[in-house]
N, C-alpha and C positions, 0 to 999 in steps of 0.2 A: 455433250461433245466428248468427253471423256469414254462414256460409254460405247459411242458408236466410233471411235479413233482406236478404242482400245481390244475391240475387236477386229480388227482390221491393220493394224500394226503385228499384235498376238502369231497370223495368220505367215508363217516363213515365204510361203510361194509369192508372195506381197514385197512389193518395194517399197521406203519410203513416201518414193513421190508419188504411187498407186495408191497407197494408204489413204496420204494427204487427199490427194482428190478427189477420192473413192468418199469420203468422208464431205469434204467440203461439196460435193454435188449432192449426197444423201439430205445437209443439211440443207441446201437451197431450195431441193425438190420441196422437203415439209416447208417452208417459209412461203413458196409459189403454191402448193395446196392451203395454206391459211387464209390465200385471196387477204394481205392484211400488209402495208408497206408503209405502216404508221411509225411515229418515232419508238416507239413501242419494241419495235423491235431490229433496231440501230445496233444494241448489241450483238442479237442472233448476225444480221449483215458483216457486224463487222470480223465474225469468229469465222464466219466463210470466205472472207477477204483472206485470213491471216491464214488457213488451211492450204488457201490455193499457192499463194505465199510461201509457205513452207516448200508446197507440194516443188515448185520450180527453184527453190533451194536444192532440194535434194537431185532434182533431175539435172543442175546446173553440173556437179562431179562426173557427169557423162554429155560435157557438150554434144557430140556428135549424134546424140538422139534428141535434143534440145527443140529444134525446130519442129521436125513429128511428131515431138509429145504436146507442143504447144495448139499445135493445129488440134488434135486431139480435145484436147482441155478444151477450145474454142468450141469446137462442135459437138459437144456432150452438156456443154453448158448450154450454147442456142437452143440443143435440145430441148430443156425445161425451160422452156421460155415458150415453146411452140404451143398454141392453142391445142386443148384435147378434145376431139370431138366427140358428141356425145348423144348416142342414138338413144 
């Protein structure tokens, strides 16, 4: 987490709330590749909870992009959710 936050924070052209989520989608992607939603890994879930968390903390000091960030965040996360097909 650290790792992959602290590159991504590091980066100036990077907001914040881009960071935060840019990170909490990285790490749900690898959690949805582990095919593995055992309690096993209740801590990983819960550190992409607290990401996205943050990530609308920081986006909250600019209500006015609030709503299209959220929409956002929604639709990049169903993303990895979506079935990959595989020829």
């Amino acid at each position: 987490l650290r790792t992959v936050l602290g590159t991504r924070m590091g980066d100036r052209s990077s907001s914040a709330h881009d960071a935060a989520l840019a990170t909490a989608e990285c790490l749900l992607a690898e959690l949805l590749a582990l095919e593995c939603a055992g309690r096993d890994r209740a801590l990983d879930l819960l550190a992409v909870d607290a990401m996205v968390t943050y990530a609308f903390e920081a986006a909250a000091e600019h209500p006015e992009t609030l709503s299209a960030r959220a929409t956002a965040a929604m639709a990049a996360i169903a993303k990895l959710a979506a079935p990959v097909s595989r020829a």
